[in-house]
C-alpha positions, 0 to 999 in steps of 0.5 A: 393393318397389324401394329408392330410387334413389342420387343418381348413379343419379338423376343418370344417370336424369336427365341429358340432351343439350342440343342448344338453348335456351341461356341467355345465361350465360357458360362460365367456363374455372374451371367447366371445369377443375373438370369436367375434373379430376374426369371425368379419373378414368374408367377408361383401361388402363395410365393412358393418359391418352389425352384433350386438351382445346381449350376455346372460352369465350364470349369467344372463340366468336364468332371460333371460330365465324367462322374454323370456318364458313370451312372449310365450302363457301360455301353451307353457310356460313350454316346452319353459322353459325347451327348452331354460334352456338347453344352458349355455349362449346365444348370440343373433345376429341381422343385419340391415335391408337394405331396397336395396335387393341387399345389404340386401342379401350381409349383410345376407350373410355377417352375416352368415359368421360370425356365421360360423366364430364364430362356427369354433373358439368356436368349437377350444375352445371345446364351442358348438354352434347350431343356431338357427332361431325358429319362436321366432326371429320374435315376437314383443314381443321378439325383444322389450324384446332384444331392436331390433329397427326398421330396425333391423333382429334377424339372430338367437340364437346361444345356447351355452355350453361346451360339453363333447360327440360330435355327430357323422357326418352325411353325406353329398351329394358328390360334384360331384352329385350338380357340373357342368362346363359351356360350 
């Protein structure tokens, strides 16, 4: 007989990327700095800290969205208008880059278990989260536009909003198929 799930078990069943269908509530930069400050608590060798945050609030998204849309080629413009109205709020993360493979790895995966940390605690608040790493995140024009500096990596967008549907899940592939016991 299988036990009960734990809650963060059940959070981590549950949780899904939100791509659409964001309500009209506003982003608070409090809910934020709430999120941030308990997901800065991922595992990141040496205490790195590797991570920096540009947060768009609602206030602000329609200016970002007008100045962001300018770097893409005029006859993508609209599509991109369209594509990047659709959030409530973004919160751009960049990482250093450090030039040792080694550490550069350990930071990457530092960085994305604070996104995963940042995904579990919004989904708590019933903010949906989807990241996204679209071809934009290298663009010079892009990185001027948000201040990356050299030695710098955009990891992504999260797009963000309060929800109301959530989707159904999708499938995963048992355990078992990708597990094996050396020896």
């Amino acid at each position: 007989m299988e036990q009960s799930k734990s809650i963060l078990a059940k959070v981590i069943r549950e949780r899904r990327s939100i791509k659409s269908g964001y309500t009209d509530k506003g982003v608070s930069q409090e809910l934020i700095l709430e999120l941030l400050n308990d997901a800065v608590w991922a595992p990141n060798h040496g205490l790195r800290e590797p991570w920096r945050f540009l947060f768009v609030p609602t206030d602000k998204k329609e200016s970002f969205v007008d100045k962001l849309v300018k770097t893409f080629p005029k006859e993508m413009q609209e599509n991109r208008r369209n594509y990047f109205s659709q959030p409530s709020a973004f919160l751009i993360i960049m990482m250093k880059e450090d030039p040792r493979q080694k550490q550069w790895e350990e930071d990457f995966g530092a960085v994305s278990c604070l996104i995963q940390n940042f995904q579990l605690l919004a989904w708590e608040q019933k903010l949906g989260v989807v990241w996204k790493t679209n071809p934009h995140i290298y663009d010079p024009k892009v990185r001027d536009l948000l201040g990356v500096v050299p030695g710098e990596k955009i990891v992504g967008f999260l797009h963000m909003g309060f929800f109301e549907g959530v989707p159904e899940s999708r499938p995963r592939t048992a355990v078992q198929e990708k597990f094996t016991v050396f020896g």
